[in-house]
Backbone bond lengths (Angstrom), bond angles and torsions (degrees), N, CA, C in turn:
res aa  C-N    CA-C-N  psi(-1)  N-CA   C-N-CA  omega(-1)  CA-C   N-CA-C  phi
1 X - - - 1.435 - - 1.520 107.46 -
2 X 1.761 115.79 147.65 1.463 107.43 -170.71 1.787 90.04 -128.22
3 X 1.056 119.64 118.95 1.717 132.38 -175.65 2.035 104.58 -83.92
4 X 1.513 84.44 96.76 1.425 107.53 -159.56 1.630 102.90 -57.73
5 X 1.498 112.65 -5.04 1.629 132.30 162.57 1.370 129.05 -55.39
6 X 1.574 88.44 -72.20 1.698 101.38 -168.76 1.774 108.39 -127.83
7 X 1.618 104.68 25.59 1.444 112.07 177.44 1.383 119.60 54.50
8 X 1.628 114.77 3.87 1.894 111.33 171.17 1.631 106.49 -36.70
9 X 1.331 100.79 138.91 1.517 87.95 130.97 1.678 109.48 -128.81
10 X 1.736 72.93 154.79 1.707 93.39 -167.03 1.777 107.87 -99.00
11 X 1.043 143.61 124.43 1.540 127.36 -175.88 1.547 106.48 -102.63
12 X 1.062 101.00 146.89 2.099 115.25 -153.06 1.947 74.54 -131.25
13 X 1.667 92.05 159.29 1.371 151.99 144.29 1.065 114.82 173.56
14 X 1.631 92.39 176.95 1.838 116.00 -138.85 1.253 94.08 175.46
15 X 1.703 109.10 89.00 1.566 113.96 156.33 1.073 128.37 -30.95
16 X 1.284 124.61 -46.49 1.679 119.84 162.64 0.973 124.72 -41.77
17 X 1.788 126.83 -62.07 1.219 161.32 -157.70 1.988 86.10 -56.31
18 X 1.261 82.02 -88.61 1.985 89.09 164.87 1.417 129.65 -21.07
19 X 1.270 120.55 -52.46 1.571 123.84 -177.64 1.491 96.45 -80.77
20 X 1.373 127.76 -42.42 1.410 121.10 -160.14 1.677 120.96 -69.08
21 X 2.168 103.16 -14.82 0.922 119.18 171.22 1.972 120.00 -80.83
22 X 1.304 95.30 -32.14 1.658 103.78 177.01 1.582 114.36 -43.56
23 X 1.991 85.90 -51.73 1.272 130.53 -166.07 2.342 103.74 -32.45
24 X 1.622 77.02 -61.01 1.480 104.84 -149.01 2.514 77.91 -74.49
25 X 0.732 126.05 -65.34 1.637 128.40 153.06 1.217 104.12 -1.69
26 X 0.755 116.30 -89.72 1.408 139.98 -148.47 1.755 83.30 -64.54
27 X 1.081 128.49 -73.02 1.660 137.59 -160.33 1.681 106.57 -58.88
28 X 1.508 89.62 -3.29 1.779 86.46 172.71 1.366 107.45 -137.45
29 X 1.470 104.68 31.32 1.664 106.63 167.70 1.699 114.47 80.78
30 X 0.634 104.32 18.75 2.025 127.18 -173.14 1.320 109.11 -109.36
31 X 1.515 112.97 153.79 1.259 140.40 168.15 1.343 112.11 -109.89
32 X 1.071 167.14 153.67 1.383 131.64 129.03 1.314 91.94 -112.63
33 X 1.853 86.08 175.84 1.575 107.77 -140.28 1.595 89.85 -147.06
34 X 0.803 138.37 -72.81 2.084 115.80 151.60 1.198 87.85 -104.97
35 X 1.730 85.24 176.15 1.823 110.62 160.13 1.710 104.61 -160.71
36 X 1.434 109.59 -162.43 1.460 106.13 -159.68 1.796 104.59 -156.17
37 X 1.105 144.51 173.84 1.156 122.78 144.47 1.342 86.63 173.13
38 X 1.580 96.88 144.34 1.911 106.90 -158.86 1.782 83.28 -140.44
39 X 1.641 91.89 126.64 1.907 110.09 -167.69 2.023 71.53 -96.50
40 X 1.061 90.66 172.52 1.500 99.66 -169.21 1.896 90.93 -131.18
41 X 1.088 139.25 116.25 1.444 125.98 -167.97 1.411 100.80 -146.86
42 X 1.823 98.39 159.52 1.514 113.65 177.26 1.332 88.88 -145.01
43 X 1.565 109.67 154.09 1.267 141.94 165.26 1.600 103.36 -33.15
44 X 1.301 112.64 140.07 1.974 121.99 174.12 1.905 95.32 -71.02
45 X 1.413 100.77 141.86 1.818 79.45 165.64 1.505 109.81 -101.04
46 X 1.918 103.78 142.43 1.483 84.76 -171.38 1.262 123.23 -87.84
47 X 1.727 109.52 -160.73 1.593 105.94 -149.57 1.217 94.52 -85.64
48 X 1.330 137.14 -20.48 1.611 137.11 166.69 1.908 108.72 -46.85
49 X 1.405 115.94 -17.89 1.474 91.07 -161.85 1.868 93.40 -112.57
């Protein structure tokens, strides 16, 4: 994830996230072999503001 704020990046997984990608591969005759995917994010605003 890249915090469209203060330019972090944040690094994600998610076993789900992972299988659900094989998943969708596989159901269209695919392997994959890398991949990539950049969440684009900003801070929640809090309940004070």
């Amino acid at each position: 994830m890249v915090c469209t704020e203060s330019g972090a990046i944040i690094e994600l997984y998610d076993a789900e996230l992972e299988a659900l990608q094989q998943r969708i591969a596989e159901r269209h005759g695919y392997e994959i072999i890398d991949h990539s995917m950049v969440l684009y994010v900003k801070p929640k605003a809090s309940a004070a503001q």
